[in-house]
C-alpha positions in Angstrom: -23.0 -70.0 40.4 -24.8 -67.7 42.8 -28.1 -65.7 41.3 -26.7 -62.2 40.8 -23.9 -64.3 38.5 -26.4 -66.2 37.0 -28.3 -63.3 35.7 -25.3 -61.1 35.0 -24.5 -64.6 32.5 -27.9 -64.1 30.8 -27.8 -60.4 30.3 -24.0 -61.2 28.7 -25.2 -64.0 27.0 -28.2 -61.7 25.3 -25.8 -59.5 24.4 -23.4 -62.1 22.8 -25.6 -63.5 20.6 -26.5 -59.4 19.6 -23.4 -58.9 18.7 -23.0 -62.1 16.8 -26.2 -61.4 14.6 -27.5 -65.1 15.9 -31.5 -64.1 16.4 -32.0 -67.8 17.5 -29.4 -67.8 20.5 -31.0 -64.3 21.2 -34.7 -66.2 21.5 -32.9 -69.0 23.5 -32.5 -66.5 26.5 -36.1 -65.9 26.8 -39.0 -67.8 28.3 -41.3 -69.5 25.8 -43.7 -67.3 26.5 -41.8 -64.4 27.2 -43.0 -60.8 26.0 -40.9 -58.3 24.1 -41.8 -54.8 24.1 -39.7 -52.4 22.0 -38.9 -48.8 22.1 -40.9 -48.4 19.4 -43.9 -50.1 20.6 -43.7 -53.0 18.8 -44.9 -56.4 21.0 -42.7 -59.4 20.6 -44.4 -62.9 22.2 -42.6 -65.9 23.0 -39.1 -66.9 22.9 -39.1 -67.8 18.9 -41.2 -64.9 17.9 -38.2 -62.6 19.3 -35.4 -64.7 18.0 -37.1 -64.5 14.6 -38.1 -61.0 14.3 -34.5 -60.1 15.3 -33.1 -62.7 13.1 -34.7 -60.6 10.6 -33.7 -57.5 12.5 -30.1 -58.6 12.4 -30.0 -59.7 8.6 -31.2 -56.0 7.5 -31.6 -52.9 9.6 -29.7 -54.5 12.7 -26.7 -56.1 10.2 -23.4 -56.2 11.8 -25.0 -53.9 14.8 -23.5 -54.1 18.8 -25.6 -54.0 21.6 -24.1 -52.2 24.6 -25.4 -52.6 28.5 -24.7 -51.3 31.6 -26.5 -53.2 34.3 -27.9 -50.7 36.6 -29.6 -52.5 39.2 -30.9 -56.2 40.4 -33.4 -56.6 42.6 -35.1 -60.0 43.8 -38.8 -60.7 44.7 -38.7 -64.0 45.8 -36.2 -66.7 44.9 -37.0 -67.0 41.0 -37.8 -63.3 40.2 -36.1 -60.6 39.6 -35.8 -57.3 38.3 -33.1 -56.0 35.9 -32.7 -52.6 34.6 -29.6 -51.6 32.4 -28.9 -48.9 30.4 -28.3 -49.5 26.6 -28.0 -49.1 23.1 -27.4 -50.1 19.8 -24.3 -48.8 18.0 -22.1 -49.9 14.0 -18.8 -48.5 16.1 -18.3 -47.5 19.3 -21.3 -45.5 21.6 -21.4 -42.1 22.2 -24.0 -43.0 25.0 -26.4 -45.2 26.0 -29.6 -43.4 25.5 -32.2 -46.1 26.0 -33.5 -48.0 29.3 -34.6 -51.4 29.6 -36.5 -53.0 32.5 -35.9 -57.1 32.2 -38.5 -59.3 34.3 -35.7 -62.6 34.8 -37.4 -65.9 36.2 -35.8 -69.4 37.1 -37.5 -71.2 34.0 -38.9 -74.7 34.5 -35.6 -76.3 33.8 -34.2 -73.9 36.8 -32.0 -71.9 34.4 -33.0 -67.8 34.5 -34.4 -66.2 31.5 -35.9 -63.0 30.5 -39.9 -63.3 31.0 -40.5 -59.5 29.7 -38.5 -56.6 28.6 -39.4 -53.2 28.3 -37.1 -50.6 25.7 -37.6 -47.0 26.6 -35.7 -44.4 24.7 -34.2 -41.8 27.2 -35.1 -38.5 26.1 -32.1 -36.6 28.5 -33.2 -33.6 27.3 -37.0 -33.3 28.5 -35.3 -35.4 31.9 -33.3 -32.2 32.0 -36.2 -29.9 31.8 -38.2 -31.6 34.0 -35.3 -31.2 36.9 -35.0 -27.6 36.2 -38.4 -26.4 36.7 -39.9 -29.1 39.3 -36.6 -30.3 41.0 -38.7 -32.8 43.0 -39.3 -34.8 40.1 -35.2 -35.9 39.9 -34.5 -39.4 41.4 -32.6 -39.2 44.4 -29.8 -41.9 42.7 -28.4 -40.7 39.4 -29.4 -43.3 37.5 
């Protein structure tokens, strides 16, 4: 399996275990000492600290919850790291849109499988994007992201 598969397998296999409610095969696909941030602000560290906060997550607010991603871009910086960014968001039924963005740091671990290292959640706010483009058009990314 080439890298770009491999990684594509780990963003699918994060989102599996979502949308099975299984916190603990969530953890599994980060690093031990891997570092959560959440849209909220909340800091998640290590790989059992976020499968048991979203264990949690899944058993209450989260319950019976589907995460959806759209991989936007991978880019590599060197041969065990890379840089993921998808679009996504959590939906009970089917998305309207994904209105959050989330940058993934993805190493080769020590037993040479890839994992998530850090993640950053950022909640799109479309509407001050749109703003922003109206009255300073130089700020609007050349790709349509």
């Amino acid at each position: 399996m080439n890298d770009i598969t491999a990684i594509h397998t780990l963003l699918e296999q994060a989102r599996d275990a979502w949308n099975r409610g299984d916190g603990a095969a969530y953890g599994q696909t980060f690093t031990a000492d891997a570092t959560d941030v959440t849209f909220v602000g909340t800091i998640y560290v290590g790989a059992k600290e976020i499968g048991d906060a979203h264990q949690a997550l899944f058993d209450s607010f989260l319950k019976g919850s589907k995460l959806h991603m759209e991989i936007v871009d991978i880019r590599f910086y060197g041969p065990d790291t890379a840089v993921a960014v998808t679009r996504g968001d959590v939906f009970k039924g089917k998305p309207k849109k994904l209105g959050k963005v989330q940058t993934y740091t993805i190493v080769r671990d020590t037993d040479g499988q890839w994992r998530v290292a850090a993640i950053q959640k950022t909640k799109r706010q479309s509407l001050m994007e749109a703003i922003s483009f109206k009255f300073q058009p130089a700020t609007k990314p050349k790709a349509n992201h």
